[in-house]
C-alpha positions as CSV (number, residue, x, y, z in Angstrom):
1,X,28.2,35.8,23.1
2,X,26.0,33.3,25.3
3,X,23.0,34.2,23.4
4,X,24.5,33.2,20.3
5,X,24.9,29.4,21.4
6,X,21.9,30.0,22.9
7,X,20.0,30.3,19.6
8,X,22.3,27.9,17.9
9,X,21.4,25.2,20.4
10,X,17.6,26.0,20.6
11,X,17.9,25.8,16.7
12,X,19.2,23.0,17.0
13,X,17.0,21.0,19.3
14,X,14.0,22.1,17.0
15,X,15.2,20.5,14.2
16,X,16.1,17.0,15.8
17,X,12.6,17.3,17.5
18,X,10.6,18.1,14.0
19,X,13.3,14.9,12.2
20,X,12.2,12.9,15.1
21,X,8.8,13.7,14.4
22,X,8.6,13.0,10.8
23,X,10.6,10.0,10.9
24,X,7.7,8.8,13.3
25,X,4.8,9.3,11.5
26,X,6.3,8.2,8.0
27,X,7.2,4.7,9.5
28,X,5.0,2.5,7.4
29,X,5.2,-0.9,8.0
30,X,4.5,-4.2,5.7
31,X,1.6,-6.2,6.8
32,X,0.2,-9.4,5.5
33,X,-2.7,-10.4,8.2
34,X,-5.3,-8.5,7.3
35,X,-6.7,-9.2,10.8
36,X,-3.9,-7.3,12.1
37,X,-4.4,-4.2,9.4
38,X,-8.5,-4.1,10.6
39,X,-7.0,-4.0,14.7
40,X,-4.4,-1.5,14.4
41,X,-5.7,1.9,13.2
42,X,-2.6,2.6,11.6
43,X,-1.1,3.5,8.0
44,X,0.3,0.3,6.7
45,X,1.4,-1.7,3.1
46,X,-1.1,-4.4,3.1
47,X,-0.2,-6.9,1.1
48,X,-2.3,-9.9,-1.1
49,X,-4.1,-10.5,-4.3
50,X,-7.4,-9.2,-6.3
51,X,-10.1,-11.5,-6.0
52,X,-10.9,-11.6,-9.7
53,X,-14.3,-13.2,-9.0
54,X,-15.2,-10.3,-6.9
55,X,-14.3,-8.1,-10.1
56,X,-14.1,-4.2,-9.6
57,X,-15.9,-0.8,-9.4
58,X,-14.8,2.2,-10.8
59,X,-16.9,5.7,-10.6
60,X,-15.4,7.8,-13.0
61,X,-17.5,10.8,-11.6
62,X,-15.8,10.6,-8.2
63,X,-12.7,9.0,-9.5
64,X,-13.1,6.0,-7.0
65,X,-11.6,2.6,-8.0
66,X,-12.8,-0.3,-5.5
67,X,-12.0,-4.1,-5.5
68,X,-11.7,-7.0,-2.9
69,X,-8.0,-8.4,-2.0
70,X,-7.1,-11.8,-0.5
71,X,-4.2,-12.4,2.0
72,X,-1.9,-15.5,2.5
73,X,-4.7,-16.9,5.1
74,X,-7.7,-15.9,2.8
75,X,-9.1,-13.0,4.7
76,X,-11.0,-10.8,2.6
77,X,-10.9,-7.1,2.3
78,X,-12.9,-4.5,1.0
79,X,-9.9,-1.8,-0.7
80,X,-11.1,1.9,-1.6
81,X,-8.9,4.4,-3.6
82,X,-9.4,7.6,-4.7
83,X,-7.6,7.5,-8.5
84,X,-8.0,6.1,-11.2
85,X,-7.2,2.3,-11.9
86,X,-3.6,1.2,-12.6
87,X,-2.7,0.2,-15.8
88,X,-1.4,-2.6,-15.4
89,X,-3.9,-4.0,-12.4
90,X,-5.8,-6.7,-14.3
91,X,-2.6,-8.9,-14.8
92,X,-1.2,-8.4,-11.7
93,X,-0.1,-11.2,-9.4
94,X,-0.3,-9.0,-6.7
95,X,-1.0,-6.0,-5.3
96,X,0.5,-3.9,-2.4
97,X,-2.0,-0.8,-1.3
98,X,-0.6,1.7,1.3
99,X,-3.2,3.4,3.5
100,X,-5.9,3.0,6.6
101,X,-8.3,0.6,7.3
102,X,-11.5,2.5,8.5
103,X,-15.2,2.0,8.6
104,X,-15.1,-1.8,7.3
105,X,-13.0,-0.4,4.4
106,X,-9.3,-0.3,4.0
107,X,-8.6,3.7,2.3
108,X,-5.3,3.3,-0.2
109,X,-3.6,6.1,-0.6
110,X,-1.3,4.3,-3.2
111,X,-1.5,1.0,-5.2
112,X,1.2,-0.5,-6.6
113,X,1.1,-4.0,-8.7
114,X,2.9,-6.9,-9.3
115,X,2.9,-8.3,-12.2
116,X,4.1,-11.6,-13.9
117,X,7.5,-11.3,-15.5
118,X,8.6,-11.5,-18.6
119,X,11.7,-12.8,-17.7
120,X,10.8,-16.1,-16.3
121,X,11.5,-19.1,-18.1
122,X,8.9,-20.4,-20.4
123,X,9.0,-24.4,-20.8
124,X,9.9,-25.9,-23.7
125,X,8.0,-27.8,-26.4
126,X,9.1,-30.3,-28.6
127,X,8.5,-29.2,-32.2
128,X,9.0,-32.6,-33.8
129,X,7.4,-35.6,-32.4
C-alpha cells in the first residue's frame, strides 16, 4: 500500500517540477529600452517602430527578412528574422518582435504589427464654402 503513494507522490512532484520549469522559461517579458534588450541575454518583446529611411532586406534564398527599429528614446536596432515579411509591415505604426538579442543583432522569432486603424475618426471637411 505505501508504495502506491509512494509513486503517486513522486508523480506528482515531477509534474509540479517540469510546470515550474516551463512556466520559467516561457516568461517573456515586454521591453521598450533597447539598451536594456542588448544587456540582458534574454528572450524578450521589444517593442518600437521601422525606421523607414533605413528601408529593408529580404533574401528570398534564405528566407531572411532584416530592417532597423526605433524605441521611445531613439536607440537603433539592427532586427533579423527568419520568415518571410508580414503582410501588413509597410503600414505598420509599430512593430513588436519577440526573440534574443545576439552578436550586435536582435534574432525575432516572431513579428507582429501594428497597424493604423480604420476605426479612428477621420476629420471633417466642409463641402460647401
Amino acid at each position: 500500500m505505501k508504495n502506491k503513494y509512494l509513486f503517486g507522490g513522486a508523480i506528482i512532484v515531477i509534474f509540479l517540477g517540469v510546470m515550474i520549469y516551463l512556466f520559467t522559461q516561457t516568461n517573456v517579458q515586454y521591453e521598450s529600452s533597447f539598451v536594456k534588450i542588448m544587456e540582458s541575454g534574454k528572450t524578450v518583446k521589444a517593442t518600437g517602430s521601422w525606421v523607414k529611411e533605413n528601408g529593408y532586406e529580404i533574401n528570398k534564398e534564405k528566407k531572411i527578412f532584416a530592417f532597423y527599429m526605433k524605441d521611445e528614446n531613439g536607440s537603433l536596432m539592427r532586427v533579423m528574422y527568419h520568415g518571410t515579411i508580414p503582410n501588413n509591415f509597410e503600414s505598420s505604426t509599430s512593430v513588436v518582435v519577440t526573440g534574443k538579442y545576439q552578436d550586435g543583432i536582435f534574432h525575432a522569432t516572431d513579428i507582429l504589427t501594428k497597424c493604423p486603424s480604420k476605426y479612428q475618426e477621420q476629420p471633417v471637411q466642409n463641402a460647401g464654402s
